[in-house]
N, C-alpha and C positions, 0 to 999 in steps of 0.2 A: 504494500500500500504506500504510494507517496505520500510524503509531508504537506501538499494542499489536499487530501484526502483527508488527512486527521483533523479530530474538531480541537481546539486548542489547550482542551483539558487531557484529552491524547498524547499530545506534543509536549504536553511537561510529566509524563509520566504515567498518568489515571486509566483505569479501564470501566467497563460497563457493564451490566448485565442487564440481559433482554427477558423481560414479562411481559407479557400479554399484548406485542409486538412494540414495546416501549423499549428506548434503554435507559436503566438508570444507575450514575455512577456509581462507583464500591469508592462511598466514605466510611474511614472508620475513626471516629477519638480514640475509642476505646482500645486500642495497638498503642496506638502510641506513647497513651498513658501505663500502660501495663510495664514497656519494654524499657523507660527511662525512669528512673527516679529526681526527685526535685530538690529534696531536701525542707530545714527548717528555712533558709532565704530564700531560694526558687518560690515556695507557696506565699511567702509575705511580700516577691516581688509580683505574684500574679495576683494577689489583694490589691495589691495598690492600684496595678493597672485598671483592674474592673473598673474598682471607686473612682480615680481618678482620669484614667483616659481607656474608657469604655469603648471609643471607636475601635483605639490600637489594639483592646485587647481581641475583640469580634476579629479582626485582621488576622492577629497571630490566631487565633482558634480556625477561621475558613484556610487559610493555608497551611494547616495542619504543624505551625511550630510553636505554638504556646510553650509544649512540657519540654521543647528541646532548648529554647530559650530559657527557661526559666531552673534549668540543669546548668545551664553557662553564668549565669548568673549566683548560682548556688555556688560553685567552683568558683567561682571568680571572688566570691565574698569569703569562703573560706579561706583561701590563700592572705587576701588581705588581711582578713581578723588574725592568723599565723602569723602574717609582717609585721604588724604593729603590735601586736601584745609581745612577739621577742625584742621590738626596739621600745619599750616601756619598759620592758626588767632590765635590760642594757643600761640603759639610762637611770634607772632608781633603783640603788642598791638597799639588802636588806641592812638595817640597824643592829642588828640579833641575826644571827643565820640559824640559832639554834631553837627558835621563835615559831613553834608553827600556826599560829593565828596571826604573825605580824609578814608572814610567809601568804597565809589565806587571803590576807585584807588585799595586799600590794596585789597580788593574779584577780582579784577582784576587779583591782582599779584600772589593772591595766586590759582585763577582759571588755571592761565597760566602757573605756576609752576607744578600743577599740570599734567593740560594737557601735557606737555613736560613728565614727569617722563610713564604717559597713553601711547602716544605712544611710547617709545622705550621698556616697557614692555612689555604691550599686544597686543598693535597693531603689532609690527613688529616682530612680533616673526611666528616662524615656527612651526605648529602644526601637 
């Protein structure tokens, strides 16, 4: 079959199937949610989008990359919460090393420091 033969959902990969002499495309969410996980930031980046940019997120859902974006983003936030919570303990040393609550408090502060810099980067950004 040539390439002006195919209807354009053809040409990017899609197939069809024929009832009762209709075709209709094989969509499925449900694959692609199964086959990738998202994590705890992937799913508060696909809240955010809803609430706040509900076109983009319809977008990323009809072209079937919601959960693969929202896995790049999950990866991408964890790497950074790893950069900056080791460059937080780098930087503040303990007082007592022998301390394990003054050892607790500091991986606290620098968990949450972290997490603050995660979401206004990755999470809240527009993709």
């Amino acid at each position: 079959m040539e390439t002006k033969d195919l209807s354009l959902f053809e040409q990017m990969g899609g197939t069809y199937t024929e009832k009762d002499g209709f075709l209709y495309p094989n969509l499925s969410m449900e694959q692609e949610s199964e086959q990738i996980t998202v994590g705890k930031y992937g799913l508060l980046w696909i809240s955010y989008m809803k609430e706040t940019y509900p076109d983009r997120y319809r977008h990323h859902i009809r072209m079937g990359q919601l959960y693969s974006k929202a896995a790049e983003v999950n990866e991408e936030a964890y790497q950074m919460l790893d950069t900056i919570t080791n460059q937080y303990l780098m930087k503040h040393k303990l007082v007592n090393p022998a301390s394990t609550m003054e050892m607790w408090k500091l991986r606290e502060q620098a968990k949450q420091t972290a997490e603050e810099e995660v979401y206004e980067t990755v999470i809240y950004r527009f993709y």
